[in-house]
C-alpha positions as CSV (number, residue, x, y, z in Angstrom):
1,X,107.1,60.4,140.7
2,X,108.1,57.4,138.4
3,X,111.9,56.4,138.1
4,X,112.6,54.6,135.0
5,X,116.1,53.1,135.2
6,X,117.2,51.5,131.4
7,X,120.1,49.6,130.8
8,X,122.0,50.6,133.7
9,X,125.6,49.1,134.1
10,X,128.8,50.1,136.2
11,X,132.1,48.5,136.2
12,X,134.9,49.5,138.5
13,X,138.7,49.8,137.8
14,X,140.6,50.5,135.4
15,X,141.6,48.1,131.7
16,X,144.4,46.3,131.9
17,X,144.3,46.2,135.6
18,X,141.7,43.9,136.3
19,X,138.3,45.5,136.1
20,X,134.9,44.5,138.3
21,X,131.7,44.5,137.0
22,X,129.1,45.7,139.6
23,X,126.0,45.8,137.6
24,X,125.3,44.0,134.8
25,X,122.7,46.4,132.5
26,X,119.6,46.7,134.6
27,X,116.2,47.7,133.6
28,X,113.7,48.8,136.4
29,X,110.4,50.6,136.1
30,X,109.3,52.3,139.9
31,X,105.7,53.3,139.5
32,X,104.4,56.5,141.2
33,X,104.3,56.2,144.8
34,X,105.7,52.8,145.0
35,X,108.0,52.0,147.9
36,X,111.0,49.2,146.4
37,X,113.3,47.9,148.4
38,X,116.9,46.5,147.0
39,X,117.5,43.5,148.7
40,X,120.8,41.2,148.7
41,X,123.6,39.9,150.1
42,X,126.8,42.3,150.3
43,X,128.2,43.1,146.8
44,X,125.2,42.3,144.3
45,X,124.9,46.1,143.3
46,X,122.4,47.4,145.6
47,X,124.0,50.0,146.7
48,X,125.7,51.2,143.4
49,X,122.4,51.3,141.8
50,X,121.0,53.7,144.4
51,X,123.9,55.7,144.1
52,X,123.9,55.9,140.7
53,X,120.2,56.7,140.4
54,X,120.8,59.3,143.2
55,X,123.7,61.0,141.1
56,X,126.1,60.0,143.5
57,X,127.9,58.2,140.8
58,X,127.8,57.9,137.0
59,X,126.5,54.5,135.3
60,X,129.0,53.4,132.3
61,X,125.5,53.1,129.8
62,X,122.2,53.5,130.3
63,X,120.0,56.7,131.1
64,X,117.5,57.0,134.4
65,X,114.5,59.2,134.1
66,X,112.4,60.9,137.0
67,X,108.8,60.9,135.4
68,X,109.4,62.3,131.6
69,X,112.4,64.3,133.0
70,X,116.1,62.9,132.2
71,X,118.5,63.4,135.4
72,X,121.1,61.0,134.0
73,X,123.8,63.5,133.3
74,X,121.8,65.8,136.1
75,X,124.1,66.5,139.5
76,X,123.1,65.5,142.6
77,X,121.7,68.7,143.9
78,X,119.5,69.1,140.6
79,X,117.8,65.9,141.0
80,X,115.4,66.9,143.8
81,X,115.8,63.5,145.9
82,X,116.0,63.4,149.7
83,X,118.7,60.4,151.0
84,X,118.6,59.0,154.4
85,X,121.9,57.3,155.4
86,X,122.4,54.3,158.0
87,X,124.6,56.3,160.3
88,X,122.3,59.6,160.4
89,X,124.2,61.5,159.2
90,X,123.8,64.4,161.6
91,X,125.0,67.7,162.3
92,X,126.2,67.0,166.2
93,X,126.9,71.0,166.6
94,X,122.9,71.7,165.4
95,X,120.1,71.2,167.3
96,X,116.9,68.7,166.1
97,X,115.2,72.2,164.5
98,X,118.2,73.0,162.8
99,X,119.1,70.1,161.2
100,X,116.1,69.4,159.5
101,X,115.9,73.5,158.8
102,X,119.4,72.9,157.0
103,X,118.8,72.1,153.5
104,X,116.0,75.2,153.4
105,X,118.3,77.7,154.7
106,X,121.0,76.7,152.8
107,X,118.9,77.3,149.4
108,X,119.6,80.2,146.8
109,X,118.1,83.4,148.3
110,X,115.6,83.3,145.8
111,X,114.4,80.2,146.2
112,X,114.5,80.0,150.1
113,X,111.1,80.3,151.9
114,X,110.9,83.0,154.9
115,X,112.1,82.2,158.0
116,X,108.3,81.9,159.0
117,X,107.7,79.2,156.3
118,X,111.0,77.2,157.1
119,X,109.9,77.5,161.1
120,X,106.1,76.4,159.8
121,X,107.2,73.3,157.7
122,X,110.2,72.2,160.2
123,X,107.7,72.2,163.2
124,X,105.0,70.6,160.7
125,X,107.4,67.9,159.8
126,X,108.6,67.3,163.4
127,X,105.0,66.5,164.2
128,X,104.6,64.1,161.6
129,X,108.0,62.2,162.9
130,X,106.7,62.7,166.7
131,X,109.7,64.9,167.6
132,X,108.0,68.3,168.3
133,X,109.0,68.1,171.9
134,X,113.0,67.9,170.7
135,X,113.1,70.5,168.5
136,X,115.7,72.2,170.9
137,X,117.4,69.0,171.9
138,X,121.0,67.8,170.1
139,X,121.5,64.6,168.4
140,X,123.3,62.9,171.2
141,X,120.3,63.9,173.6
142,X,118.1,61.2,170.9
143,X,117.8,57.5,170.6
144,X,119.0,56.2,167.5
145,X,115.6,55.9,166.6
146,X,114.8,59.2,167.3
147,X,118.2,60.3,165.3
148,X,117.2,58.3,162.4
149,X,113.5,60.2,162.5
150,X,115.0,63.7,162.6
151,X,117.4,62.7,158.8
152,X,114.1,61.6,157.6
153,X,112.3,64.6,158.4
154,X,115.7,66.5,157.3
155,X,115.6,64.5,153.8
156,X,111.6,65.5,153.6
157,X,112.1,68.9,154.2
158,X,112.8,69.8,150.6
159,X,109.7,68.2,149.3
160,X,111.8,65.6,147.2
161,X,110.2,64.0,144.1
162,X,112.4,60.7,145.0
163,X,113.1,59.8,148.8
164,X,116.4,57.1,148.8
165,X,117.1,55.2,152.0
166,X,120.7,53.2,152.0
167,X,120.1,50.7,155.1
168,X,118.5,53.4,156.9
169,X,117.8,50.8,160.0
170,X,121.1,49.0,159.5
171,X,122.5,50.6,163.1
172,X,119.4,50.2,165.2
173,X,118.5,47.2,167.3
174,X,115.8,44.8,166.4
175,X,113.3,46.3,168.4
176,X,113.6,49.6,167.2
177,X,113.7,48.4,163.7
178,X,110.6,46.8,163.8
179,X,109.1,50.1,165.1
180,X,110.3,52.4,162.7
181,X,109.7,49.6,159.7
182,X,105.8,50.5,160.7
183,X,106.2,53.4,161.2
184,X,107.6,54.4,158.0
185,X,105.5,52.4,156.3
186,X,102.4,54.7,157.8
187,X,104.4,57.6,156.5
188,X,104.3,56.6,153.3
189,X,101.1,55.4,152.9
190,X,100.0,58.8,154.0
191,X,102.7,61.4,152.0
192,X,102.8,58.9,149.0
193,X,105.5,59.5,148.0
194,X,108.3,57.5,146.2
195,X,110.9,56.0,147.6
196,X,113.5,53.4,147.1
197,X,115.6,51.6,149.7
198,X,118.6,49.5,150.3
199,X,118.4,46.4,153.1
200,X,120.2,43.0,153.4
201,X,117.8,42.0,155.9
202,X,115.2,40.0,154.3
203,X,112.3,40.1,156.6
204,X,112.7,44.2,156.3
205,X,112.3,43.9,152.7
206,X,109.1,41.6,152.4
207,X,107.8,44.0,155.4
208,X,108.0,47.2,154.0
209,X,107.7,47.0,150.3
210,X,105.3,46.9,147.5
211,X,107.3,45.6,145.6
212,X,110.9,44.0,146.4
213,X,113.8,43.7,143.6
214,X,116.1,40.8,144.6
215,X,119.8,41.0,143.2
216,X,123.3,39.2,143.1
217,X,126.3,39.5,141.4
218,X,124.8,42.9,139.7
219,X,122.2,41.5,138.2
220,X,118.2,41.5,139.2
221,X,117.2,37.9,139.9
222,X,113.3,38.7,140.1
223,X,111.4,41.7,140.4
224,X,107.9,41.1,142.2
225,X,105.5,41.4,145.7
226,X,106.7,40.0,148.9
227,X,103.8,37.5,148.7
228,X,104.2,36.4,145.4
229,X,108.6,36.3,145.5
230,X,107.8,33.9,148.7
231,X,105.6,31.7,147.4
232,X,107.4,31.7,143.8
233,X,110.8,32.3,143.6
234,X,112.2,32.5,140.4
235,X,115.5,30.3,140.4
236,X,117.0,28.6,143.3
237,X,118.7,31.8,144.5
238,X,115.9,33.6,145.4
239,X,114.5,30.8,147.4
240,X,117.2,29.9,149.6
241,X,118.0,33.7,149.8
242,X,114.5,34.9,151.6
243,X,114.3,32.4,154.0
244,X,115.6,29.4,155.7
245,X,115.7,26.6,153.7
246,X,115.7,22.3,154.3
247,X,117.4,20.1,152.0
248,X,116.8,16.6,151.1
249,X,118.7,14.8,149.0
250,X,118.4,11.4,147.8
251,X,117.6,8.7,144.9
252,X,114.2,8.7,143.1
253,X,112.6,5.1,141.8
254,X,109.8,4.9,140.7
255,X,108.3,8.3,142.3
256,X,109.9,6.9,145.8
257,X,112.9,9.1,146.9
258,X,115.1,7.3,149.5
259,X,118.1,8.6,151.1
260,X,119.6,6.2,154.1
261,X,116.8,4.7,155.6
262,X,114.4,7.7,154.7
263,X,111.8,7.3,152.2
264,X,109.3,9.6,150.6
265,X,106.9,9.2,147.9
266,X,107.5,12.3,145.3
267,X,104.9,11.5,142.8
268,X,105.5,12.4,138.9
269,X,109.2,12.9,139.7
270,X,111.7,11.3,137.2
271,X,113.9,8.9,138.2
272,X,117.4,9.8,139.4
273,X,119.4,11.9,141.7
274,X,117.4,15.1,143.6
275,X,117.7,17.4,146.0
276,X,114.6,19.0,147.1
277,X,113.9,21.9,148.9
278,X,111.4,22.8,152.5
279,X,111.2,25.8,154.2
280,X,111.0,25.5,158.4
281,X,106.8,26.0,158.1
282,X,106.6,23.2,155.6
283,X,107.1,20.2,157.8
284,X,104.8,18.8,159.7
285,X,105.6,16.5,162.8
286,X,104.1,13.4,163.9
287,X,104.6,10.9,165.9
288,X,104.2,7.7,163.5
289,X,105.2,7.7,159.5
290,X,102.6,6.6,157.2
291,X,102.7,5.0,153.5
292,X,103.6,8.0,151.9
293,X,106.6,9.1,154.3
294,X,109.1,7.6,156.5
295,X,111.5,10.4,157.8
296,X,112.2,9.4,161.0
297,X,113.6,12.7,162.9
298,X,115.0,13.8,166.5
299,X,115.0,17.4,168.4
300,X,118.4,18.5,169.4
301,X,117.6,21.5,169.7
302,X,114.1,23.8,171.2
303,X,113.7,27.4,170.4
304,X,110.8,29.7,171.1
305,X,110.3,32.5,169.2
306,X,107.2,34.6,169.5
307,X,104.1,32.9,168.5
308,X,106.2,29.2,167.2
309,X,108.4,27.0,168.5
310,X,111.5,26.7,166.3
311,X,112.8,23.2,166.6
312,X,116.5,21.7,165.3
313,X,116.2,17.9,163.7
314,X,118.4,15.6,163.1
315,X,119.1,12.2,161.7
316,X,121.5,10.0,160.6
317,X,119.9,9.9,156.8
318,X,120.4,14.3,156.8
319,X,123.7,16.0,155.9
320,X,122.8,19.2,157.9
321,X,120.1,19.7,160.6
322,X,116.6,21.1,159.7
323,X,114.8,23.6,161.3
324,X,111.0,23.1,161.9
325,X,108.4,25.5,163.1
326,X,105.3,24.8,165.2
327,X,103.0,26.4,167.7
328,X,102.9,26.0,170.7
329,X,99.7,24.2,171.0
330,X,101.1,21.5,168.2
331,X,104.9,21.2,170.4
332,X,103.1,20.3,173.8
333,X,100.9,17.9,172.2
334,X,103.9,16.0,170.5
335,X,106.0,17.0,173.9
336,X,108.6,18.0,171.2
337,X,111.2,18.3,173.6
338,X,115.1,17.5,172.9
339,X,115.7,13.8,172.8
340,X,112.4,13.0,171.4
341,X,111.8,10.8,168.2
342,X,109.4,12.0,165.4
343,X,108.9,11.7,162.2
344,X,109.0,14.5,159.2
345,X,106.0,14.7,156.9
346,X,106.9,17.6,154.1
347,X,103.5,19.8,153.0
348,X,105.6,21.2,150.2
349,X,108.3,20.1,148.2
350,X,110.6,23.1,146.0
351,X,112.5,21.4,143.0
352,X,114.9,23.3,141.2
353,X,117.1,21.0,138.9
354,X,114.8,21.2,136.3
355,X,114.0,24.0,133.6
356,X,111.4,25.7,135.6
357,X,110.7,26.2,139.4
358,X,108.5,22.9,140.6
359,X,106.6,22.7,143.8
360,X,104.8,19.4,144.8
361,X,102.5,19.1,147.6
362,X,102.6,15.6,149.0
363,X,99.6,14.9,150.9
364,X,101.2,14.9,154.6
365,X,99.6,12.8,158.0
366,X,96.6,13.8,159.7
């Protein structure tokens, strides 16, 4: 099912009393099957717009269709869409079986399947969510995770054309996140069916989604694929937003940028003031400088995550720290430990002061 939201805007309060505007007009086009995700920081308009596209509240302009069907003025209940909720959501009194039974028995007599069909597509959907064994069991006898299965299998139950998810693993710990992240994703793939949810977190966003729409201040900042928003953000935003970000700002002569006693050659740059950007991955770490760089570096700080070594630079040439990433085979060859003197060589360079979006690779040591 395609959801085609078109000129969408909301604005809350009333004239004369001071009036916010949480969504400038939007235009969004969800293909069939896709799975979107909403990402941004706390009040950019994620969550209005899935309200508003799940008829939990009325845009000021702008109409939303469901395929060639209009459900702008259509009421919640009418618009056959399932909606998980961060906190479950739950019914503590019903059991596992009867929660996700709810919304079947609690259709119009002559739309409600027989009891056999409601038992045959609860237990069918309790297999798919690898809860079949808790059909009896209550809510506080489940993990969070397990909870947070049983109101998707609830908000499947009704064979939704649209399937919205409002920060649906917001109140889980990172672990279990990650889990059910893949696990939904699997779902998906296999049911393919629609859906569109809400996260601040970015790495759940570029994880999960075909396609992720970045917002702030109510307004879509870039529409595109995790791949391709990391490697080319739009505007400055969207860049520091997804990721950790370097800065390095200084003087540019002659295609040399200095700052302090730092110098780096940023060839075809104009002269004058600049601040460039570098994400953690885009530094590498030597021991000696070389014609092209001098950006002399120490580790105050050792962090290992996983697969890399997150390490904390500073200098006296830097405003704030920066954050570099290595493995492990790269951090015991340069005995990267705190104290130790290095020096910065930047793979790629993100330049934002200019008209469009520049990235220059400077050729960095061997």
């Amino acid at each position: 099912m395609s959801i085609r939201i078109a000129n969408i805007a909301k604005t809350y309060g009333r004239p004369g009393r001071g009036r916010t505007r949480a969504l400038e007009p939007i235009d969004l086009d969800i293909h069939d099957g896709e799975l979107i995700g909403l990402l941004g920081p706390s009040g950019s308009g994620k969550t209005t717009l899935l309200r508003i596209v799940a008829g939990l509240e009325q845009a000021d302009s702008g109409t939303i269709h469901f395929a060639e069907r209009d459900v702008t003025n259509v009421h919640v209940r009418d618009r056959r869409i399932g909606f998980v909720f961060q906190h479950y959501a739950l019914f503590r009194h019903m059991s596992v079986y009867d929660n996700v039974a709810f919304g079947l028995n609690a259709l119009p007599r002559r739309e409600r399947p027989s009891s056999a069909e409601i038992r045959s597509r609860v237990m069918q959907l309790l297999e798919m969510v690898r809860l079949q064994a808790f059909a009896e069991r209550f809510p506080a006898q489940l993990s969070g995770g397990q909870q947070q299965r049983v109101a998707l299998a609830r908000a499947l139950a009704l064979k939704p054309d649209v399937l919205l998810l409002d920060e649906p693993f917001g109140a889980l710990d990172a672990k279990v996140r990650q889990e059910l992240r893949r696990w939904l994703r699997h779902l998906h793939e296999e049911l393919h069916f629609t859906s569109l949810f809400v996260t601040h977190d970015q790495e759940e966003a570029l994880e999960l989604s075909d396609r992720v729409v970045v917002m702030s201040d109510g307004r879509i900042e870039q529409v595109d694929t995790p791949d391709a928003l990391y490697r080319q953000p739009a505007n400055r935003f969207v860049f520091e937003f997804l990721g950790d970000v370097n800065r390095l700002e200084g003087d540019v002569r002659d295609e040399t940028l200095t700052c302090g006693e730092a110098r780096l050659a940023v060839p075809g740059m104009p002269d004058g003031r600049h601040e460039l950007l570098l994400r953690p991955h885009e530094i590498h770490l030597s021991e000696r400088d070389d014609a092209r760089a001098h950006l002399p570096v120490s580790v105050s700080a050792v962090v290992p995550v996983g697969a890399e070594v997150r390490l904390e630079l500073e200098a006296d040439w830097l405003g704030e720290p920066w954050l570099a990433s290595v493995g492990h085979e790269t951090f015991e060859r340069l005995d990267a430990k705190r104290g130790k003197r290095l020096f910065a060589h930047p793979v790629r360079l993100h330049r934002f002061d200019a008209e469009r979006p520049q990235t220059l690779s400077p050729v960095c040591a061997s």
